[in-house]
N, C-alpha and C positions, 0 to 999 in steps of 0.2 A: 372383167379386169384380170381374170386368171390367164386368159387368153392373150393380153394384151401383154402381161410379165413373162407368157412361153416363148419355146423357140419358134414355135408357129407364127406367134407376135411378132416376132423381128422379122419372119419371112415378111408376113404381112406391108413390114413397109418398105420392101423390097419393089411390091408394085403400084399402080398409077393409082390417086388418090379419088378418083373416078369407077372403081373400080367396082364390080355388080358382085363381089363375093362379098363389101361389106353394105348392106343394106339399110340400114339404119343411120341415119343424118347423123345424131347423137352421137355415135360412137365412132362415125365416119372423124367428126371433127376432135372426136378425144386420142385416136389412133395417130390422128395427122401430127397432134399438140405431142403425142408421145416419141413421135419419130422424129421429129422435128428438136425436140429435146431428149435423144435415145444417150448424148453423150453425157447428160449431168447425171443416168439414173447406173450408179454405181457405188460400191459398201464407200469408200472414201466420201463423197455427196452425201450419201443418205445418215455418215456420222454428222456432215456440217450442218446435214438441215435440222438433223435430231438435237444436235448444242443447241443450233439456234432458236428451235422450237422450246428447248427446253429451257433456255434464255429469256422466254418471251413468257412462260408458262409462270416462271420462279420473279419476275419482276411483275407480271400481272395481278397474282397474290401477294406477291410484294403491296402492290397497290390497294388491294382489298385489304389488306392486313393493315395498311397506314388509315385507310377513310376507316374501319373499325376501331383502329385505336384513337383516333382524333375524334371522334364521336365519345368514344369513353373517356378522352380528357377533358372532351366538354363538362360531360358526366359528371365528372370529378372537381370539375369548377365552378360548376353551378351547382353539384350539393355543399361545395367545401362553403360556396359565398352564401347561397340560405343557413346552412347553419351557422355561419357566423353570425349572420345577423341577429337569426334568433339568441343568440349567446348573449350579445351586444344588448339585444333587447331585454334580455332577463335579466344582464347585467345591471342596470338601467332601472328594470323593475324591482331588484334586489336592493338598490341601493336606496330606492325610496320605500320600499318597506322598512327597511333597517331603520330607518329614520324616521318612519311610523310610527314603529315600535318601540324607538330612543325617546321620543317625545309623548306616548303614552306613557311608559316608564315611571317618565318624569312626571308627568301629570298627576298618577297614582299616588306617588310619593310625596308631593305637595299637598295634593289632598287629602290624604294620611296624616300629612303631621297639621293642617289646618281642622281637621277633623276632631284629634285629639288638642288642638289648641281650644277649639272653640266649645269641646266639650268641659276641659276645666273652665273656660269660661262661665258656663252657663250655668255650672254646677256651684263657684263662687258668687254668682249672679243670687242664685236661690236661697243660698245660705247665708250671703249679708240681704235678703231680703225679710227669708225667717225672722234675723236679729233684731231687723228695723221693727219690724214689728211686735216683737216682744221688748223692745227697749221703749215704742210708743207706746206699748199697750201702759208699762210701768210708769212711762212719764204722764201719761191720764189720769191715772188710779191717783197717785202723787197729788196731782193738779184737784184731781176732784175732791180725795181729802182735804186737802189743804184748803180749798175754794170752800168745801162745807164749815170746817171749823172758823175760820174768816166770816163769813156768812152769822155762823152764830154768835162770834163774839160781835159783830154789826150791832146784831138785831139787838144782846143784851144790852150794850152801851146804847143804842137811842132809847129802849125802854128806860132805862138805869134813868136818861137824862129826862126824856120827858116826866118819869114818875116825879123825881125831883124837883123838876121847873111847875108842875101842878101843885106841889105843895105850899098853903098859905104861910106866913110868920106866925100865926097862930098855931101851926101846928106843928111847928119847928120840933117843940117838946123830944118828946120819946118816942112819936111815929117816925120823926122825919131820920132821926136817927138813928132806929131800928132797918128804915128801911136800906138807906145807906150803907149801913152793915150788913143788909143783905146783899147789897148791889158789888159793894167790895169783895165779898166772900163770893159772891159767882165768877168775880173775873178773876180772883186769884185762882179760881180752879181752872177758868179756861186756859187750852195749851195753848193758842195764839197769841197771849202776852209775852212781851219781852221780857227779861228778866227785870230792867233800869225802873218798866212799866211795874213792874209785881212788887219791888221793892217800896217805890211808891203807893200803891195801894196799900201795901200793909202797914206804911206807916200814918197813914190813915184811918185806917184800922185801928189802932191803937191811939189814936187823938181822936175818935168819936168814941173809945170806950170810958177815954180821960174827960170827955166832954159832959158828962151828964149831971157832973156837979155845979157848973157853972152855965148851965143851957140858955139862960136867960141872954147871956151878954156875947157869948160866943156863936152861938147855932148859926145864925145868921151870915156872920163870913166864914165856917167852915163848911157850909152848905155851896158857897159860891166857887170855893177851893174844891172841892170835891167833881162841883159842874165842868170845872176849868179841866181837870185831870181827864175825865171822861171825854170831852171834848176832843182833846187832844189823841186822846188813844186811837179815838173815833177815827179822825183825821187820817193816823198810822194805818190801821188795820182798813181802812177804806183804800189808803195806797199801796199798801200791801198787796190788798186784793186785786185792785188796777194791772198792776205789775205783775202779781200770778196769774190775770186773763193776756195782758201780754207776751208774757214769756209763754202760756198755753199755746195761743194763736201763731207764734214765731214757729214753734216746736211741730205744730200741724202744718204748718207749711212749708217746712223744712221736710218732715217726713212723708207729706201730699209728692214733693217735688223730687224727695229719692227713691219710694218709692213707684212712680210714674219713670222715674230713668233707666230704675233696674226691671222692671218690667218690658219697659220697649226694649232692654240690651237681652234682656232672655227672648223677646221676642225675636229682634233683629237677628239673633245669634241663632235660634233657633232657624233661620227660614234660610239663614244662608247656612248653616249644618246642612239642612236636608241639601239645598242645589250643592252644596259641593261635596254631597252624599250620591246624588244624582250622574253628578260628574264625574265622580270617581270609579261610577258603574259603566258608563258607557268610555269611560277612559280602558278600563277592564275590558271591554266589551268591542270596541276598536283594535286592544293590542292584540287580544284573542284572535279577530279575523285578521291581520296583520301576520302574525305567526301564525298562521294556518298557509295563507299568501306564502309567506316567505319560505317555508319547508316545499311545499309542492312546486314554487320556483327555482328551488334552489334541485329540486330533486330531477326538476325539467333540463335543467343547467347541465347538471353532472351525467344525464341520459345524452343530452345533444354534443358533450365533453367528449362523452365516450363513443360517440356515432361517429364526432368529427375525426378521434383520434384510429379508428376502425376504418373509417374511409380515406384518410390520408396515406394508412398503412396498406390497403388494397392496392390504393393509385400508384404507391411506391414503387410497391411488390408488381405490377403490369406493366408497370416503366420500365423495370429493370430487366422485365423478361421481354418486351419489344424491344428494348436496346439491343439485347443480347441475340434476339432474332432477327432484326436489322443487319448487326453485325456478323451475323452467321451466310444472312444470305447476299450480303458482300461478300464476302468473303467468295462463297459457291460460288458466285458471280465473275468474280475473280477470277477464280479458278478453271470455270467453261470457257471465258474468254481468252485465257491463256492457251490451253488447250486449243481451240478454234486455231488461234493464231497462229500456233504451231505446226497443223496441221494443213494449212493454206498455205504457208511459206515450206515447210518442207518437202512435203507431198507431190507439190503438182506435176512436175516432169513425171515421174513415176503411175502418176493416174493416169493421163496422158496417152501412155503407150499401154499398161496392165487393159486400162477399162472404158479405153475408144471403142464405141459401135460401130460410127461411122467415118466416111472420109466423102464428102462433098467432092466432087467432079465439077460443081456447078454447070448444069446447063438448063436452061426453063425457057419456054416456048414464047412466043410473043405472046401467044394467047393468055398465056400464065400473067403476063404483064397488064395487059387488058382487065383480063379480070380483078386482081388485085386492085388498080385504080376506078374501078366499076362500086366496086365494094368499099371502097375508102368514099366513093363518092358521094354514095349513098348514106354511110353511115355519117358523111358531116352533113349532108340537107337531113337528116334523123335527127341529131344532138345538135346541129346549128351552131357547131363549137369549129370557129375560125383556124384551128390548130390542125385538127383535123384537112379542114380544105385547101391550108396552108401544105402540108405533110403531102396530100393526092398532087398538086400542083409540082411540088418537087421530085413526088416519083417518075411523074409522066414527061417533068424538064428531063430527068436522067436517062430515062428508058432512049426516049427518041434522042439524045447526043449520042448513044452507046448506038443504037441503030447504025446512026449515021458515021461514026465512024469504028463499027466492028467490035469495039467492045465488048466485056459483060457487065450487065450492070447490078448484078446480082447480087453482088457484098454490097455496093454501097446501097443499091437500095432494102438489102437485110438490115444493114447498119442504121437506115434513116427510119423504118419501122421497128429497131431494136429501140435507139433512142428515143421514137415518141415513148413508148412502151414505157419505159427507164422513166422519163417526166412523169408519166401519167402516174406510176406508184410512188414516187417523189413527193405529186401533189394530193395523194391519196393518204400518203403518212406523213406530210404539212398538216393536210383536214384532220387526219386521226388526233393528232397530236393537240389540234388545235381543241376539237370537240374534246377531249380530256382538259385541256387548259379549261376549257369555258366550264366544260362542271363541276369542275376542283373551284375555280372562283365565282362561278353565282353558286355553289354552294357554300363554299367559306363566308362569301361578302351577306350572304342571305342568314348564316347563322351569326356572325358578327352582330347586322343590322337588329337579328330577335332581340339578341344579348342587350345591347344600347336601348332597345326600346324599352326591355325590361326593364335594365337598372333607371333609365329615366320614369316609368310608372311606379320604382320601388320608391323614387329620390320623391317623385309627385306626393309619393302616399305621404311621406315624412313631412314634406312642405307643407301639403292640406293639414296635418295632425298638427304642425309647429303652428301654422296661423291661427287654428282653432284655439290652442294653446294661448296661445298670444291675445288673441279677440277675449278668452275668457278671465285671463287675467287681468286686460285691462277694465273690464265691465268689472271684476272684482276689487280692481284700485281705484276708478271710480266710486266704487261704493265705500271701500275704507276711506276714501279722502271727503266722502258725501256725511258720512256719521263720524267722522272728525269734525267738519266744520259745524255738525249740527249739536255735537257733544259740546262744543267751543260757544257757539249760540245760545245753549243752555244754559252754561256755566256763567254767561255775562249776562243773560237773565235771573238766572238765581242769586248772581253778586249783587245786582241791582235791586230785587225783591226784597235779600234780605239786608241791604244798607236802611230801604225802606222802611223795612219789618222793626229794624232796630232806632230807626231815629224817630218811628211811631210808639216802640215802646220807651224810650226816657222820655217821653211828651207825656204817656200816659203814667209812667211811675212818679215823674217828679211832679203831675197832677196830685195824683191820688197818695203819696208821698206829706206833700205842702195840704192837701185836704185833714187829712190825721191828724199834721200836725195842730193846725190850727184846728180842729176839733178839740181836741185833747187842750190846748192852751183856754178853749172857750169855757169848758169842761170845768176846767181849773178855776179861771176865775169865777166862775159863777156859783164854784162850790167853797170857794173862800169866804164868797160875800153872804152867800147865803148861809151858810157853818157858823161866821158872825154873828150875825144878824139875831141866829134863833138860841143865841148863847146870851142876849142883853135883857133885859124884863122890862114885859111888856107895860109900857104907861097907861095909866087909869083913862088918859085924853091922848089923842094927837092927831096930826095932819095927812100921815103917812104911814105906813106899814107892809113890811117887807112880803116878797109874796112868793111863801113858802112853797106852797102847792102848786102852784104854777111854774116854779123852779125846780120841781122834782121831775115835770110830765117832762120839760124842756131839756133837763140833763139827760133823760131818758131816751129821749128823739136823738139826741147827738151820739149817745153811747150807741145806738143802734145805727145812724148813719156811718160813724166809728167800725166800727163792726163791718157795714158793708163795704166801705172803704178799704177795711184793712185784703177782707174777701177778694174783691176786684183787682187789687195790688197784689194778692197773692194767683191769681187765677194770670196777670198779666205777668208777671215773674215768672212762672209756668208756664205759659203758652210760648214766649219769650225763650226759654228753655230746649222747649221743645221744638222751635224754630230752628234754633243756632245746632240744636245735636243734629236735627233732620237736613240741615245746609251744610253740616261737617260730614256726615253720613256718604250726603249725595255727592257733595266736591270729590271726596279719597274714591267712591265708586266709579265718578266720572274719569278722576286720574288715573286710575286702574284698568278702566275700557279707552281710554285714552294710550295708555302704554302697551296693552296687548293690542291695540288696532295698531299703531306707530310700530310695533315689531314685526305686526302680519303683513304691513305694507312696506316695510323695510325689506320683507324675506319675498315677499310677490315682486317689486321692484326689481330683486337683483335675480327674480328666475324667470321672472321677463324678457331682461338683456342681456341672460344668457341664453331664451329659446331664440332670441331675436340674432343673438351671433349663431347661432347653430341651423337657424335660417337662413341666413349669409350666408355658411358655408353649403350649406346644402342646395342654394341656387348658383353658388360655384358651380358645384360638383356637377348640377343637373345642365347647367351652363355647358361646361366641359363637356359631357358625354353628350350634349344638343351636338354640340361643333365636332366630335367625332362622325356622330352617326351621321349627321348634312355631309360630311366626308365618306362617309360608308356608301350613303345614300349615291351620291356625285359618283363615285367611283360605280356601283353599283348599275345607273345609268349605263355609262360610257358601256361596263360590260355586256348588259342586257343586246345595247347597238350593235356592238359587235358580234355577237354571240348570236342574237336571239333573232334582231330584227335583218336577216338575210331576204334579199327577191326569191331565193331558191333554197329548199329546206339540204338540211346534211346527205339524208335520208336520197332525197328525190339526185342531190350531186353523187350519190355513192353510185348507188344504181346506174347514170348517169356514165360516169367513169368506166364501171364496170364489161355497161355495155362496150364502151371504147374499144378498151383492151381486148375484150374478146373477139371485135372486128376485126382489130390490129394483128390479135394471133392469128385471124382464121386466114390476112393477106397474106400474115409468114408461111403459114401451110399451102397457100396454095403453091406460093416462089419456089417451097421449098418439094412441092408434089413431086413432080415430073422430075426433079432432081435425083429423088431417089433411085430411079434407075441406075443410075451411074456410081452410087451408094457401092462399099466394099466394107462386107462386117468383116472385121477383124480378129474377131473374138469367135466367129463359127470357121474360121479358116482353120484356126489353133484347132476344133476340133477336127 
């Protein structure tokens, strides 16, 4: 190369290009290519080619610098779009914690003051139960006293009367009347007399002490007087006692039946204390891990806040510095080509004359001619490219016209291997331009294509989650609509059991009701008749006779049927009781699991057909970006065909070409060999 830029160089192409001083093929044909272009290598040229090199160099990095920053705007669009999402998603998760923890809250706080409700309850529960039982204990003691001294005045008044009714008229005297005076002095001491009762004894009392003067004519009807009072008392204090065992038995079954109420209410009160003592802990125990949630989401939130606000401010800050190196190397760009311009339009006559090597003579041999179309020949049966065989065919039309009429055909056939030449890097910087097209867009349309497929597997993921969503809420509305209907089923079996319950018990109260009564009525009369009966004196003859003892077992039998009657009336009052609280119980429980199901199905309902519109929209979306990428896809296609699917690769057409051109120079070198002789450096004359 040294040799080729000396003066010795330029002698060099002063001779024949056949020449045995240059030995080497190589350099034979770089010598030829240099003489042959000895007039473009001059400082003026070698500034245009140095702009234009330098032109080619600053829009090439232009280029790297554009695919580097379009990479990092991907960068910045696909972190800016996952962190959003994730945002979106915290957001999303924050708001149904928030709402966890508003609704444990609340839960707490009902159960709080249900807590404190049912402990005064329970505590009033125990306390009128204490009472009850200290009010029964007193109404006992009451009853039992009162049943003993009843009891003893009984027993003194039937002794008083039978002592009485055994005594003869003979004995009327001073026994019957002594003892009478004793019988009166005992019941004026008993407390179970009425006062009407005591005032009458005492004044018998005092007409059996006035009786002992006249015993003979009076004892006899004051002894009957005296039976008659007794009788009577008898009567009283036997219905006294009646009436003290009834009012007893009412009182036991009054307090059997409150305390059986306030028992199941400390019980009931008790069992739901504890469940919504229970509740209140995992209510606790819920909002805890909720606000645990919501802190470490909220902390994710304001981490990805702050990632997104860090990477928007990166993307900003390299946008504005590409901008500004964009526009800078406009600008430079600008500015070379200005330059260039300038220097082609002003320049040229003056280069022209300064820094001409040569001056063409034109004269070249036939053989020179031969050869060239030898080598054009060959090189189109090599490439098999028609242009080529087209190109030989017109040099050799030219040559033999110029032959034949004297001519040179020397320009024109320079100029028709000038302009294959000219085409040939024309369609070289077509292809160049092209293969840059085709990698800018299969690779644009290929990272597009990622992008769609992504956000459609992002949108798929959302879909799968909303349907699952959806699948589970409905299998959970089913089940609220399932123990609805069976809460419903229950409740018109329990109306029905206990319309049942209740129209078996007035069957069985106004039985055993009507049973009592008429015990009690039997009771009666047969204690009338027989009361009667053992109050007349008995005849020395007769036909009939009242039958005491047998009306005492039999009063006896009904007192005690009485008694179980009243028992079973009180045990069915009770059960009865206990029926209607346990149907009152269960209805307010079932309306209660009634009203939180009908709420939870209310609030699943409406987050149903709201995952179900957000499904909607999310097979929009996925819809859309379907119909993009089939368009990404279609275009993508087309590209590939164009681009990719060629019969002959870039690679195999460069080479291809290349070869061309270098046949093409080596025919100019040969036209231009033998020329050189005639060659006048103008530039060594100067010296």
């Amino acid at each position: 190369l040294k040799e080729a830029f000396s003066p010795e160089g330029y002698r060099l192409c002063l001779r024949p290009r056949r020449s045995n001083l240059i030995p080497h093929s190589a350099m034979k044909l770089f010598l030829t290519a240099f003489c042959a272009g000895a007039h473009a290598a001059n400082p003026v040229s070698k500034v245009l080619e140095l702009l234009g090199s330098l032109q080619s160099k600053i829009v090439k990095e232009g280029e790297a610098e554009q695919e580097q920053y379009e990479k990092f705007v991907h960068f910045c669009q696909q972190g800016a779009k996952q962190l959003q999402r994730e945002l979106n998603d915290s957001a999303d998760r924050k708001a149904q914690l928030e709402a966890a923890v508003e609704k444990s809250s609340s839960d707490i706080e009902s159960d709080e003051a249900s807590i404190g409700e049912l402990s005064e309850s329970i505590s009033t529960a125990e306390s009128d139960l204490a009472e009850a039982e200290k009010v029964r204990a007193k109404q006992h003691a009451d009853y039992s006293s009162r049943d003993a001294e009843l009891s003893e005045t009984i027993d003194t008044i039937n002794r008083a009367i039978r002592a009485l009714k055994k005594s003869s008229f003979a004995q009327t005297n001073a026994q019957s009347i002594g003892r009478v005076s004793e019988a009166l002095e005992a019941l004026i001491q008993a407390g179970s007399i009425a006062g009407s009762d005591r005032a009458r004894l005492q004044a018998l009392m005092q007409s059996s002490e006035d009786a002992q003067d006249h015993v003979m004519v009076q004892s006899h009807k004051g002894l009957d007087a005296v039976i008659e009072v007794f009788e009577d008392m008898l009567e009283k204090a036997e219905t006294q006692k009646g009436e003290a065992t009834k009012e007893e038995t009412k009182q036991a079954h009054s307090h059997t039946m409150l305390v059986s109420s306030l028992k199941n209410k400390i019980k009931n009160s008790n069992k739901e204390l504890n469940d919504t003592k229970h509740h209140k802990a995992a209510a606790e125990e819920d909002k805890a891990t909720a606000e645990g949630d919501l802190a470490e989401t909220t902390k994710d939130a304001d981490a990805d806040n702050s990632e997104l606000a860090s990477l928007q401010t990166d993307c900003m800050v390299k946008a504005s510095d590409h901008e500004a190196s964009v526009e800078g190397r406009n600008e430079e760009l600008k500015a070379l080509d200005a330059a260039k311009k300038i220097i082609e339009e002003k320049t040229g006559g003056a280069t022209d004359r300064a820094y001409s090597l040569l001056q063409v003579k034109s004269k070249a041999s036939s053989e020179d001619y031969s050869d060239v179309i030898d080598n054009l020949k060959a090189l189109s049966r090599k490439s098999n490219d028609f242009s080529l065989a087209l190109l030989t065919s017109q040099i050799s039309t030219t040559v033999k016209t110029a032959s034949s009429s004297g001519a040179d055909p020397f320009a024109k056939v320079k100029g028709l291997i000038e302009n294959m030449i000219q085409r040939l890097l024309d369609d070289a910087k077509k292809e160049a331009d092209q293969k840059a097209y085709c990698d800018k867009e299969m690779s644009e349309t290929k990272q597009k294509k990622e992008e769609h497929e992504e956000d459609i597997e992002h949108l798929s993921g959302k879909m799968r989650k909303a349907e699952s969503s959806i699948a589970r809420l409905t299998a959970e509305i089913a089940e609220l609509e399932s123990d609805l209907g069976h809460i419903a089923s229950m409740q018109r079996d329990m109306d029905a059991n206990r319309a049942a319950e209740h129209a078996d018990y007035e069957a069985q109260s106004s039985d055993y009701k009507q049973g009592i009564d008429g015990i009690q009525m039997a009771i009666k009369v047969l204690k009338e008749y027989y009361g009667k009966s053992s109050l007349l004196q008995q005849p020395a003859v007769g036909t009939h006779s009242s039958a005491d003892g047998e009306s005492t077992g039999i009063i006896g039998m009904l007192e005690v049927a009485e008694s179980d009657f009243t028992k079973l009336l009180a045990e069915v009052e009770s059960d009865e009781k206990e029926s209607e609280k346990y149907y009152e119980e269960t209805t307010q429980e079932n309306k209660v699991a009634t009203a939180e199901k009908k709420t939870a199905l209310k609030f699943k309902g409406k987050e149903q057909a709201e995952t179900k519109s957000e499904l909607e929209e999310l097979t929009g979306d996925r819809d859309s970006e379907q119909s993009e990428l089939d368009a990404v896809l279609d275009y993508y296609s087309k590209v590939k065909k164009q681009c990719v699917a060629k019969p002959e690769p870039y690679e195999e057409r460069k080479r291809r070409r290349e070869a061309e051109m270098e046949g093409l120079k080596n025919a100019l070198d040969i036209l231009e060999g033998n020329a050189m002789a005639f060659l006048q450096v103008n530039r060594f004359r100067k010296h």
